[in-house]
N, C-alpha and C positions, 0 to 999 in steps of 0.2 A: 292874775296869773294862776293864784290856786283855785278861781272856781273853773279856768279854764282847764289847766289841768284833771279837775272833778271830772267833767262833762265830758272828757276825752275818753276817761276811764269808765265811766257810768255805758260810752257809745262801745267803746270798746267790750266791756264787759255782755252786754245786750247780743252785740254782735255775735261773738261768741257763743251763747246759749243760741239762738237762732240758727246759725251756722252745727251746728252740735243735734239740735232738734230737728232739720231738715237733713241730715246724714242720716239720722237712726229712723226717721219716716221712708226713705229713700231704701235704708239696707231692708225695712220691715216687709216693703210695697213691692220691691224686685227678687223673690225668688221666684225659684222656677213655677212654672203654671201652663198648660193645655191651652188657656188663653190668653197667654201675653203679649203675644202681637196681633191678637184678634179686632185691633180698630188702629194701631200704629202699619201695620202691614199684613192686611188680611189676602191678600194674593200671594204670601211667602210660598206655602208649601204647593203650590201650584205651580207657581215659576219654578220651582225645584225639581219637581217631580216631570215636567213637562219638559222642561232644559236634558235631563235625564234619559228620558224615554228616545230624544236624538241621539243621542251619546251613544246608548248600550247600542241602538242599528249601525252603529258605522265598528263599536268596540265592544262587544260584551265582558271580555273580559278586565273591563273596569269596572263589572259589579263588583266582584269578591273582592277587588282592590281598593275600591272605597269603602267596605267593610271590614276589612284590616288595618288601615288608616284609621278610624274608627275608636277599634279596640286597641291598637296599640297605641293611641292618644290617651283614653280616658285610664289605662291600666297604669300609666307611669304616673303623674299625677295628677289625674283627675283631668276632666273633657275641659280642657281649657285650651287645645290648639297647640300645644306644647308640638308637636311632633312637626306643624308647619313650618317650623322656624327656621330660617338656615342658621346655621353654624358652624364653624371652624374647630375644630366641629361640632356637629348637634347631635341631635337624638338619632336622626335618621342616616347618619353615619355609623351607628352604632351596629354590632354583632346583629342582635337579636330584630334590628328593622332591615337587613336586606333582603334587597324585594321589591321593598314599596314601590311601586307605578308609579314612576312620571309622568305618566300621562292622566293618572284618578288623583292626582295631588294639581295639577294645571286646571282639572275638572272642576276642583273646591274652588281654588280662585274666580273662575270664569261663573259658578255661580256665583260670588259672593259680588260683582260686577255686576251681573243681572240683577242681583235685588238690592242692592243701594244707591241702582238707578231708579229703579223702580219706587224704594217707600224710604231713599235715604240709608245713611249710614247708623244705623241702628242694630243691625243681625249681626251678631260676631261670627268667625268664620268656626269658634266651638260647635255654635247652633245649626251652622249650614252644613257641619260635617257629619254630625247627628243623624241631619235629614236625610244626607245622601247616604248613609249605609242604610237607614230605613230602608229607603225606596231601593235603592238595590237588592234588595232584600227580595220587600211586596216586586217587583215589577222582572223577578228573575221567579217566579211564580211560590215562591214563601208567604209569610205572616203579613197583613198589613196590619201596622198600631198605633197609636197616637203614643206622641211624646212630648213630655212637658219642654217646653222652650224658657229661654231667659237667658241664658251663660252668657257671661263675660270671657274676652280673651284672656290666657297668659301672657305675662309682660318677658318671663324666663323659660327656662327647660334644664333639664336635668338629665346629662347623662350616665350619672349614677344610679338612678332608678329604673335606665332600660335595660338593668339586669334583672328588673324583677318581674320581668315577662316571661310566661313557659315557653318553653324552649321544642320545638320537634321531634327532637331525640331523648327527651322526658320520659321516665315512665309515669305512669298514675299518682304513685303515691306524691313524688315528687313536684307534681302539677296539679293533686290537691292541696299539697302544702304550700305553694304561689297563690291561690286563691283563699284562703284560708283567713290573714289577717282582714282581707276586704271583704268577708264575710259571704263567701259563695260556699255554697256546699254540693256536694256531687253532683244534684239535680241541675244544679247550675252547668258545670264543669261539663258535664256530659253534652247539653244542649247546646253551649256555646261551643261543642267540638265541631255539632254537627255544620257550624258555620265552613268547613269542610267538604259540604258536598258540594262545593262549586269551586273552582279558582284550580292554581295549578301551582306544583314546587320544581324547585331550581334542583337538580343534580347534588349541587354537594350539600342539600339539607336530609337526603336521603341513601349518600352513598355508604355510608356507613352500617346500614343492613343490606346493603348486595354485596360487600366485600370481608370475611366472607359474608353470605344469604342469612339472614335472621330467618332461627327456623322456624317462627310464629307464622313467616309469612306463606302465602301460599308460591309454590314454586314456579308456574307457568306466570304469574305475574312478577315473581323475582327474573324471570329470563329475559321475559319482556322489560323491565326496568331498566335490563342491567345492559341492553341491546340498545336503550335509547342515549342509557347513560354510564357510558365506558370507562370513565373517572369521573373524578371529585370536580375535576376542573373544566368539565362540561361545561356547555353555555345551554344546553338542551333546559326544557322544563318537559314535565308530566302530570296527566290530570291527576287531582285529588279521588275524584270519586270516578269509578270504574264507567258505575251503569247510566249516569245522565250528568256529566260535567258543566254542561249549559245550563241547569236546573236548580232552584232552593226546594228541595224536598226532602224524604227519608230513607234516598238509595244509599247514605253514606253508611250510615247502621246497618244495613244487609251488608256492605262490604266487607265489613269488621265481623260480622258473623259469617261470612265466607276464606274471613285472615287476609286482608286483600285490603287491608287500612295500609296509608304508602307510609305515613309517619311512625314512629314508635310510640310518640304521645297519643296514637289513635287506635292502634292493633291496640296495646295494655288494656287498653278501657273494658275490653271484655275481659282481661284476666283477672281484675282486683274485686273482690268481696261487693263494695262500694258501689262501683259502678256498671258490672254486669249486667245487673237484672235491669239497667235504666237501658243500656242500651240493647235490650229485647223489648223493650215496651216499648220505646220510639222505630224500635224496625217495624214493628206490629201495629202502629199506630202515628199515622202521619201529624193528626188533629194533637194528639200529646204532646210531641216534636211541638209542632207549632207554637200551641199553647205556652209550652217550658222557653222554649227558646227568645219570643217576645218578651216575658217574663223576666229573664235575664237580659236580656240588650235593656228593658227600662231599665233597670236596674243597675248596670252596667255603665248608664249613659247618666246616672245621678251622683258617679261618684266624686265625692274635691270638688266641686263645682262651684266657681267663681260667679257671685249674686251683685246685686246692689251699686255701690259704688268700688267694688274688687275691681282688677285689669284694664281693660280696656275694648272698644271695639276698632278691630284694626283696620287701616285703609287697605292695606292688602294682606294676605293670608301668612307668608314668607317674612315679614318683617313688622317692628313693633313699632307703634308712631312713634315720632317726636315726644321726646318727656318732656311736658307741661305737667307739672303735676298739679293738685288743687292748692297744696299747702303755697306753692310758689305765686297762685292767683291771689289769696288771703292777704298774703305779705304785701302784694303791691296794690291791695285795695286800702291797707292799713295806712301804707307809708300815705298817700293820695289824703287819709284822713288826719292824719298828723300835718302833712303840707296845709291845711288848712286853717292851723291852729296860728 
């Protein structure tokens, strides 16, 4: 009995380091990488981008909406799909997410169906959601860039931290100091405004300077605003950017130097010290814009990010699998080894 005992503990003990050695090979092997689905599922961002390019012909404006999904995923914490989740409520119940398209959130799921038919369930819907504001991005005539792939999904959400998304009616300072802990600085702040010059706002995120008229704003656009949008409790929405609202370019910064930014988090941007002089260089230069703003969406898209054996990848985008956890695997491969004794 006691050398059986030994050998239990000897297999036990072994086990253990094995099991301990292949997690920390597994957390070292799965960060993010350029090419991590490059032989598991080399047709990813193609199914992506191609799925997409239907999409935007029947809806364009589910470019800018999957690029708000986006950023309002990875800003809470971190690109892990948190924002997909429903909830009772969740994230996307929250102040600071009304808006988000039904129809660029049905969009994530329908690709994340197309690719784990395609190479299996291995893409989390972090990774597919990534790709889709890329390519909304490149394919609404902006930046195209590579971005490292790998995330894992969230198994939670947190609606305490979609307070700490900037807000529309922000000034500058106030929405450098939101970016600040997560280590953006103006050049950041400024570029990722410009994600702006496409998509459209809801009436009561803007009524607040037509009633009365923010005098920053230009007036023939505050009458026009204030004609589309009579109260707060309007169902109307209005383009973000004046001169090419179908478009990812550098018209949004001619706006703001015209006073004719519809947010107040976007007129400020020429007021404060900080970030003037950025947004004259990206009116003046599309190629800068460009440059800065891929710059930060990497950036953006590598924060908190769930690696290795973190989270999960889900079977659908909305909801978290079944908890199996590992530990609960371990226990019942143990008890199986003791039955044998």
């Amino acid at each position: 009995m006691a050398r059986v005992n030994s050998d239990f503990y000897s297999l036990l003990l072994i086990s253990s380091l094995l099991l301990a050695s292949h997690f920390n090979i597994c957390e070292a092997q799965q960060g993010l990488s350029l090419s991590f689905f490059a032989k598991t599922c080399p047709q990813l961002e193609s199914i992506v981008r191609n799925h997409l390019k239907k999409v935007f012909k029947q809806d364009n404006g589910q470019a800018p909406g999957l690029l708000r999904i986006f950023f309002h995923d990875c800003f809470v914490q971190g690109c892990d799909g948190s924002v997909l989740l429903d909830g009772n409520p969740g994230e996307r119940d929250q102040r600071a997410n009304i808006g988000l398209r039904n129809e660029a959130l049905e969009t994530i799921d329908v690709l994340r169906g197309l690719v784990h038919k395609a190479c299996g369930k291995i893409v989390s819907c972090a990774d597919i959601t990534v790709l889709a504001a890329r390519d909304a991005v490149a394919l609404s005539g902006g930046p195209d860039f590579a971005m490292a792939l790998g995330r894992r999904d969230g198994v939670s959400f947190s609606i305490e931290k979609t307070k700490d998304l900037p807000g529309p009616s922000s000034n500058t300072t106030v929405t450098l100091t939101k970016f600040a802990p997560k280590n953006f600085d103006a050049t950041d702040v400024v570029a990722l405004s410009g994600a702006h010059t496409f998509g459209r706002a809801h009436c009561g995120t803007i009524f607040g300077r037509l009633s009365p008229q923010d005098p920053t704003m230009d007036k023939t656009l505050g009458n026009n605003l204030k004609a589309t949008c009579p109260s707060a409790t309007s169902t109307n929405t209005v383009n973000l950017d004046l001169r090419t609202p179908l478009v990812f370019d550098n018209k949004y910064y001619i706006d703001l130097l015209n006073r004719q930014g519809v947010f107040t988090s976007d007129q400020d941007l020429v007021n404060h010290e900080k970030t003037k002089g950025l947004v004259n260089s990206f009116a003046n230069d599309q190629n800068l814009f460009y440059k800065k703003f891929a710059d930060a969406m990497i950036k953006i898209s590598q924060l908190d990010v769930l690696t290795g054996n973190q989270g999960e990848i889900r079977n659908k985008c909305n909801v978290v699998n079944k908890k199996q956890s590992i530990l609960s695997s371990v226990v019942e491969e143990m008890v199986e080894v003791i039955d044998r004794f």
